[in-house]
BAVONU-975728 format. One record per residue (C-alpha): residue number from 1; residue in three letters; chain; x, y, z. Coordinates in Angstrom, 1 decimal, padded with zeros to 4 digits. Layout:
N
<r NUM,ala,A,<X,Y,Z>>
...
***
This chain:
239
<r 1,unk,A,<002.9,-011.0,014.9>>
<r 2,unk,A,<001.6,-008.7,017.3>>
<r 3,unk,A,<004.4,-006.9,018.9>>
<r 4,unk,A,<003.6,-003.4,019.3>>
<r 5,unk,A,<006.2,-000.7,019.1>>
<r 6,unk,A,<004.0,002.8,019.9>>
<r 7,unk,A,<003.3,005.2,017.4>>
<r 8,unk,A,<003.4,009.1,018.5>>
<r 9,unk,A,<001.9,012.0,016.9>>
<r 10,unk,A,<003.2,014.9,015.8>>
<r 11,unk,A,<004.4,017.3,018.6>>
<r 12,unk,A,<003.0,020.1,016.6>>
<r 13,unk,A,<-000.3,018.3,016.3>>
<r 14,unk,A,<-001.5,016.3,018.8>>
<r 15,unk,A,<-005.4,016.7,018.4>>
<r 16,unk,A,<-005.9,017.2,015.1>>
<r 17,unk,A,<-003.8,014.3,013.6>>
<r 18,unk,A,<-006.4,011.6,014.0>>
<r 19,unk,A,<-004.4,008.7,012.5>>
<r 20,unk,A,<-001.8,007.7,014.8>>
<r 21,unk,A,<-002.5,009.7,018.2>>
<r 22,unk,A,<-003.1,006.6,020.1>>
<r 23,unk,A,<-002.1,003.9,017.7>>
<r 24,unk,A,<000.5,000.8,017.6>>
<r 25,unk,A,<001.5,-001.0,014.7>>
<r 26,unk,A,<002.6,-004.5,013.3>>
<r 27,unk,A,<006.2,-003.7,014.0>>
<r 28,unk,A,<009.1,-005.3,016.2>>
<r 29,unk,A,<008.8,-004.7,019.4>>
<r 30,unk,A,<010.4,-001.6,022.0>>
<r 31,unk,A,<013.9,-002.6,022.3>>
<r 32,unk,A,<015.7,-002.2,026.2>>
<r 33,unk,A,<017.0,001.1,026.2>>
<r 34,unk,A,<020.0,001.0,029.2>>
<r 35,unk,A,<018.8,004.8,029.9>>
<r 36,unk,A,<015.5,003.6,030.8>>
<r 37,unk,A,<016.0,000.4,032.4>>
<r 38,unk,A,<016.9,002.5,035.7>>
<r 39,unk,A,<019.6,000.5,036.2>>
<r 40,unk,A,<018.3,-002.7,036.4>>
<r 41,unk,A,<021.0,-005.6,037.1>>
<r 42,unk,A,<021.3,-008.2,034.3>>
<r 43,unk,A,<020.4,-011.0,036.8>>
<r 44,unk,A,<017.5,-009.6,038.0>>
<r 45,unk,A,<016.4,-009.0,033.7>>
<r 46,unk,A,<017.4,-012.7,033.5>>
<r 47,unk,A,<015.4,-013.7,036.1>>
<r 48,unk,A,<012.6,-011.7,035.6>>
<r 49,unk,A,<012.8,-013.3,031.9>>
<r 50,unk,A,<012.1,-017.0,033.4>>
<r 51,unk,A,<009.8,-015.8,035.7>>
<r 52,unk,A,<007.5,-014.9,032.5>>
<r 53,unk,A,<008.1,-018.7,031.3>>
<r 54,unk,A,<005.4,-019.9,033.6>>
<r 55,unk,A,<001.9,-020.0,032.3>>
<r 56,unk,A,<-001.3,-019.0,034.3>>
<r 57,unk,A,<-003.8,-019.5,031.4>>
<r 58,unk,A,<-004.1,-021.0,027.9>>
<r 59,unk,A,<-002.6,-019.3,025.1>>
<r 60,unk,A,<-005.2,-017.1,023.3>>
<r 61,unk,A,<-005.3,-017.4,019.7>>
<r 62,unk,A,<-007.9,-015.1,017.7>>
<r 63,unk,A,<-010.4,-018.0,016.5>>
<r 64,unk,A,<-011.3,-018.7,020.4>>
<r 65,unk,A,<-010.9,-015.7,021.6>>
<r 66,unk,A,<-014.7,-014.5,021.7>>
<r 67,unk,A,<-016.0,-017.1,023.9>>
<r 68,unk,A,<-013.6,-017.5,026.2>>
<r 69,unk,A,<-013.6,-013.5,027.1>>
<r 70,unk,A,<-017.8,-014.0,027.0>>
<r 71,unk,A,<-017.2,-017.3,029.9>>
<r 72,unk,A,<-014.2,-015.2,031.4>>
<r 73,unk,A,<-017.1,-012.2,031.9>>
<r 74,unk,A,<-019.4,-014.5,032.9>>
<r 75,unk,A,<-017.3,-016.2,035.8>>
<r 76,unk,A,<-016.3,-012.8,036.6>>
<r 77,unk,A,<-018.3,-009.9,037.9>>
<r 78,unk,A,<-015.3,-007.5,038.8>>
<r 79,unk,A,<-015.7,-003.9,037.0>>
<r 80,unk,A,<-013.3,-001.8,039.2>>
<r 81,unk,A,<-009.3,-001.6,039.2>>
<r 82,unk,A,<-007.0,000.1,041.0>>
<r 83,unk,A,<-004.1,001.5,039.0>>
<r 84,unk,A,<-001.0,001.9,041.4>>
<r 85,unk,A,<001.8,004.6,040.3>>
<r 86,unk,A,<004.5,006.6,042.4>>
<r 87,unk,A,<002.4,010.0,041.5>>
<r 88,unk,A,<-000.4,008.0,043.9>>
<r 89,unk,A,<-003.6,005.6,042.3>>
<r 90,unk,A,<-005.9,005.3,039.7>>
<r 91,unk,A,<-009.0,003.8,040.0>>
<r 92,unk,A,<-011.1,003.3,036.8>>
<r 93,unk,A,<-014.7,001.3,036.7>>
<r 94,unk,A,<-015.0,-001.0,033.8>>
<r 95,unk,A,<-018.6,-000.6,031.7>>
<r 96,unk,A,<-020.8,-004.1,031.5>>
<r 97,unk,A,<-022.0,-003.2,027.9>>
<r 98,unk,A,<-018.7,-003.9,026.8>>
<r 99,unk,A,<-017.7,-006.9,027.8>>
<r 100,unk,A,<-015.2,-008.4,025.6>>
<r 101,unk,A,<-013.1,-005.2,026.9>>
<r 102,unk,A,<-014.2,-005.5,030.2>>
<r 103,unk,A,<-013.2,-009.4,030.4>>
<r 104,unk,A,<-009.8,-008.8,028.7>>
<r 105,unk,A,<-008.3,-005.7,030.8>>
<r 106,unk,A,<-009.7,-008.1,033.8>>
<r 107,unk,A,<-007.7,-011.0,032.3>>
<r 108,unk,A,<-004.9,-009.1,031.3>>
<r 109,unk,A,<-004.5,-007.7,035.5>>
<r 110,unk,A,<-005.1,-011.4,036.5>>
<r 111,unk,A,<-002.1,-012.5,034.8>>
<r 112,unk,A,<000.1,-009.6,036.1>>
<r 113,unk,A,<001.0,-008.6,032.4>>
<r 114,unk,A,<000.5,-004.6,033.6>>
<r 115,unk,A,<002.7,-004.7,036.6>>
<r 116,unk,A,<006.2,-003.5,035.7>>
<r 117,unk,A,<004.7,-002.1,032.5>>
<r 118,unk,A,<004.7,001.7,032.1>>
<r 119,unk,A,<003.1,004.7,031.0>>
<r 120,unk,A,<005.0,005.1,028.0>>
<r 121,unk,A,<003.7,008.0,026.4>>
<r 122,unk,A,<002.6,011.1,028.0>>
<r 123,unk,A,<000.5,013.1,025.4>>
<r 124,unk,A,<000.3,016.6,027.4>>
<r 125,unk,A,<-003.8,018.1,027.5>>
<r 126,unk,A,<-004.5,015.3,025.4>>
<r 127,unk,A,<-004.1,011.5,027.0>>
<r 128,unk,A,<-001.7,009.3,028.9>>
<r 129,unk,A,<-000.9,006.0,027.2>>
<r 130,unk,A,<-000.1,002.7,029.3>>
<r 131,unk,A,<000.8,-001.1,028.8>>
<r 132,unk,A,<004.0,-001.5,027.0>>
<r 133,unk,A,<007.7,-001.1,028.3>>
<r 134,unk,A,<010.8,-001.0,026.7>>
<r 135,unk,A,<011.9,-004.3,029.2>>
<r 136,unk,A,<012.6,-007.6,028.1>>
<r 137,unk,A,<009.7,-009.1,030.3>>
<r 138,unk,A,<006.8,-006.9,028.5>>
<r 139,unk,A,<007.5,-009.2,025.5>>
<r 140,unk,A,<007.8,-012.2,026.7>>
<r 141,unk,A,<004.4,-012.1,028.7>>
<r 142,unk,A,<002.2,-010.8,025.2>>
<r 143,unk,A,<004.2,-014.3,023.8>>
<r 144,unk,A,<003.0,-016.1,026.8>>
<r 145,unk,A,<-000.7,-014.7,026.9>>
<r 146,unk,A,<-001.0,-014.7,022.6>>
<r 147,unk,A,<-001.5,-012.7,019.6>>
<r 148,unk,A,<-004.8,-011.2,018.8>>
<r 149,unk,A,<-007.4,-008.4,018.9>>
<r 150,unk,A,<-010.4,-007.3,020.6>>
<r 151,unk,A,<-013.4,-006.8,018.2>>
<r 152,unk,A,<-014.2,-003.4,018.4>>
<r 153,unk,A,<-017.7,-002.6,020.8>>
<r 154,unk,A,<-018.8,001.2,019.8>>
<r 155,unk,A,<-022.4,-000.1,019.4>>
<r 156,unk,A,<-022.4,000.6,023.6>>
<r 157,unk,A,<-021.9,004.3,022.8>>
<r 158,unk,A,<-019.5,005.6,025.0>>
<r 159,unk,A,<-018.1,008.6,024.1>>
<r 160,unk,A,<-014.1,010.1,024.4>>
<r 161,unk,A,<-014.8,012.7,027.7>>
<r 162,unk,A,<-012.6,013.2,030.3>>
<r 163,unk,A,<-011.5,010.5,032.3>>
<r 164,unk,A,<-012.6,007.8,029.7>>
<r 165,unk,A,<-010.8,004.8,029.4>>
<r 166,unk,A,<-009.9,003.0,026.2>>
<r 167,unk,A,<-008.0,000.9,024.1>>
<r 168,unk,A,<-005.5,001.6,021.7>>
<r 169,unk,A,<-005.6,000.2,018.2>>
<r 170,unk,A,<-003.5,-001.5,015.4>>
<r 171,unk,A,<-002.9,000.9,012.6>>
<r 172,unk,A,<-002.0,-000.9,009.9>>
<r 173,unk,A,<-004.3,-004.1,007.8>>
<r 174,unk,A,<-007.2,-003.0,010.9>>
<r 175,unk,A,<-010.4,-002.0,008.7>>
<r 176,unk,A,<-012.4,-003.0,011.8>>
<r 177,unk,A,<-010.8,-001.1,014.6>>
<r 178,unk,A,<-009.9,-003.8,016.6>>
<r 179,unk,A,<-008.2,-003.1,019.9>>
<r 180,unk,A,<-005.1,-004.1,021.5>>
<r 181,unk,A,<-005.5,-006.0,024.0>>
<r 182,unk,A,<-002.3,-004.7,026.1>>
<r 183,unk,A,<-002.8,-000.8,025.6>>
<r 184,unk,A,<-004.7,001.5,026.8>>
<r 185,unk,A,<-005.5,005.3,027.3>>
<r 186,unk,A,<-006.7,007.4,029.5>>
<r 187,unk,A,<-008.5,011.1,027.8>>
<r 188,unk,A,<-006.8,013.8,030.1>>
<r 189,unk,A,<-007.9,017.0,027.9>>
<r 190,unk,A,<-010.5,018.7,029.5>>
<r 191,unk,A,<-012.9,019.3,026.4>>
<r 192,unk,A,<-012.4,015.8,025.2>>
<r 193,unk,A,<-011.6,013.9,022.7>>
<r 194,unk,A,<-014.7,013.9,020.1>>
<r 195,unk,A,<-012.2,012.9,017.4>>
<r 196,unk,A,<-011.6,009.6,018.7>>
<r 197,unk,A,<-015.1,008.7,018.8>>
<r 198,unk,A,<-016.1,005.1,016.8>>
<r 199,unk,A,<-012.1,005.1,015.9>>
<r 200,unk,A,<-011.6,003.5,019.5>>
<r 201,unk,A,<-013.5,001.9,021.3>>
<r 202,unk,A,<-014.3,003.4,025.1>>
<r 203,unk,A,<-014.6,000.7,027.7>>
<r 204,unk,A,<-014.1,002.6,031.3>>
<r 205,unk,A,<-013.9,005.9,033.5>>
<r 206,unk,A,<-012.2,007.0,036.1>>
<r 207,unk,A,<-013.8,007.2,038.8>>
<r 208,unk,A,<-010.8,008.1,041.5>>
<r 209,unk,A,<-007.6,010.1,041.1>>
<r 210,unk,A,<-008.0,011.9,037.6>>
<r 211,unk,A,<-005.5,014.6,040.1>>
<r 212,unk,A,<-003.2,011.7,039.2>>
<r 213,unk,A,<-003.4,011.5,035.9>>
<r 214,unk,A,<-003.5,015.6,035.4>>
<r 215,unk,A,<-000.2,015.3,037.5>>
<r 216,unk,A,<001.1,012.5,035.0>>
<r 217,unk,A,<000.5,014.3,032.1>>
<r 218,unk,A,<002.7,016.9,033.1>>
<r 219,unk,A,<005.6,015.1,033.6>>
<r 220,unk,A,<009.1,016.2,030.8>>
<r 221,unk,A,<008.9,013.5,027.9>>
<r 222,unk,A,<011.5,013.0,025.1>>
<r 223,unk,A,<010.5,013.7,021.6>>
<r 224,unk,A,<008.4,010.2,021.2>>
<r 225,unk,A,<006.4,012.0,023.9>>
<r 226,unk,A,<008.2,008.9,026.3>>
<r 227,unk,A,<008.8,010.4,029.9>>
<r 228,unk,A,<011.8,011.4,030.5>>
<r 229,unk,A,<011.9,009.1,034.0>>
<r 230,unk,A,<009.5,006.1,033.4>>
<r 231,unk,A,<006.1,005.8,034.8>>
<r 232,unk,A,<005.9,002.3,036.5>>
<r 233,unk,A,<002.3,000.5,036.9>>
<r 234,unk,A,<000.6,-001.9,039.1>>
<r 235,unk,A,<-003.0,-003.0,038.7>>
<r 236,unk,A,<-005.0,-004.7,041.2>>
<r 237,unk,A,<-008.7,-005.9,040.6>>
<r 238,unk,A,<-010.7,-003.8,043.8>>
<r 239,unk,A,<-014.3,-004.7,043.1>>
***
């Protein structure tokens, strides 16, 4: 079952330990955490909860998942989204030549799984990490949208600079590098991220508000690199 609980690397080395920088694994899922649930009322969890119930497009399963992300591309020509935090927005342009990529993260903002997501790990002169929560909600929308992977698309050739945008991976039974299809990254470091290269696959750039993102990865985490005050996101498809 796909519920990904994130996997940090070492504080002490957080470029050169390749394995699990920007990895999740086959695990159970973040549990709520009251001290980072800001608060939120019990009704409003509950509600939020039933909210998620409702459907808004079949439930992916790995053997159909290819050509319904090649139709989903097909019927849509989008490649620019706006990611919306408090430190101001995000916007990244999605690359054609990857289009299984390109049609998930467009799927994935279509059925509103980033908003009330957060950046969750904060990886500082390295990358920001996004798409999981520790809220009840997160969980029940990956159940509602389905378990499976992206096939990996490094044939493209889009390399770890600054700015790029890409997808986290699986790290355990994953010979092929498959992506997640709920996290992603975006490189902060300015030299790079060379090591990353055919271990993830790239799919994006930003191409507005990398200020945002330096500002981001500056913010006080924990030990699990989580900030210490959580990074809310909203995603909306601009173009």
């Amino acid at each position: 079952m796909i519920l990904a609980a994130a996997v940090f690397a070492s504080c002490e080395d957080k470029k050169t330990s390749t394995q699990n920088e920007v990895e999740t694994m086959l695990e159970e899922p973040i549990q709520p955490d009251s001290s980072r649930l800001d608060n939120t009322k019990v009704e409003e969890v509950v509600e939020a909860e039933v909210e998620q119930e409702k459907r808004k497009g079949p439930l992916l399963v790995q053997e159909e998942l290819i050509p319904f992300l090649m139709e989903y591309a097909k019927e849509h020509d989008e490649n620019r989204v706006r990611i919306k935090t408090r430190f101001g927005d995000i916007d990244v342009e999605l690359f054609r030549d990857t289009p299984l990529h390109r049609a998930n993260f467009l799927y994935m903002v279509d059925q509103d799984y980033y908003d009330g997501t957060f950046f969750h790990r904060v990886s500082e002169g390295f990358v920001i990490q996004g798409g999981n929560s520790d809220n009840p909600d997160t969980n029940k929308k990956r159940h509602r949208i389905g378990e499976f992977l992206i096939p990996s698309e490094f044939e493209a050739g889009h390399r770890h600079v600054r700015g790029a945008l890409a997808a986290a991976k699986y790290s355990e039974q994953n010979v092929s590098k498959a992506s997640s299809p709920y996290e992603f990254y975006i490189v902060q470091d300015p030299g790079g991220a060379p090591h990353l290269n055919n271990d993830h696959t790239v799919f994006g750039r930003v191409i507005s508000g990398m200020d945002v993102v330096d500002e981001i990865n500056k913010v006080p985490t924990d030990e699990s690199e989580w900030p210490l005050r959580n990074i809310h996101i909203e995603m909306e498809i601009i173009d």
